[in-house]
Structure formats: structure tokens, C-alpha cells
VOFI-641608 format. One record per residue (C-alpha): x negated, y, z negated; residue in one letter. Coordinates in steps of 0.5 Angstrom, whole numbers, plus 500, padded with zeros to 3 digits. Layout:
REM residues N
XYZA...
This chain:
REM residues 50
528315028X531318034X524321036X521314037X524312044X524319046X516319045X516311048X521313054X516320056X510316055X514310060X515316064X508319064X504312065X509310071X508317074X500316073X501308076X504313083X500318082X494313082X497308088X500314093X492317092X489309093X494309099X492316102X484315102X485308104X489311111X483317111X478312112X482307117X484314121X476316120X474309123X480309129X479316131X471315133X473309137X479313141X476319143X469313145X475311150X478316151X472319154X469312157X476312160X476319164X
């Protein structure tokens, strides 16, 4: 019995590693595409403003 929480607390660990994994990814995709919607209108401005 003494391998039981040790497998129950590695899989907590795995799935709570896999649940950042996933959210740092959702995250950083997300601000690649607001970067890649911000950054055409920045330069339209820029060079409109020039």
C-alpha cells in the first residue's frame, strides 16, 4: 500500500503539469495572435503617421 499514494500523488503531479502545459500554450497562442492582429495596425499607423 505504500505505492498507492505515490502513484496517485505522480499522476496529480502529471495532470496538474499537463493543465499548465495546456493553459501556458492557450496563453501564449493566444497573445501571438492579438500580437499578430496589433502589429499590422502599428506599422498602417506608423507609416500613415511618417
Amino acid at each position: 500500500m505504500t505505492r498507492l499514494p505515490m502513484i496517485a500523488f505522480g499522476s496529480a503531479a502529471v495532470a496538474s503539469y499537463a493543465c499548465f502545459c495546456w493553459s501556458l500554450a492557450a496563453y501564449s497562442s493566444w497573445t501571438l495572435r492579438s500580437s499578430a492582429r496589433v502589429v499590422p495596425m502599428a506599422w498602417v499607423a506608423a507609416e500613415s503617421a511618417v
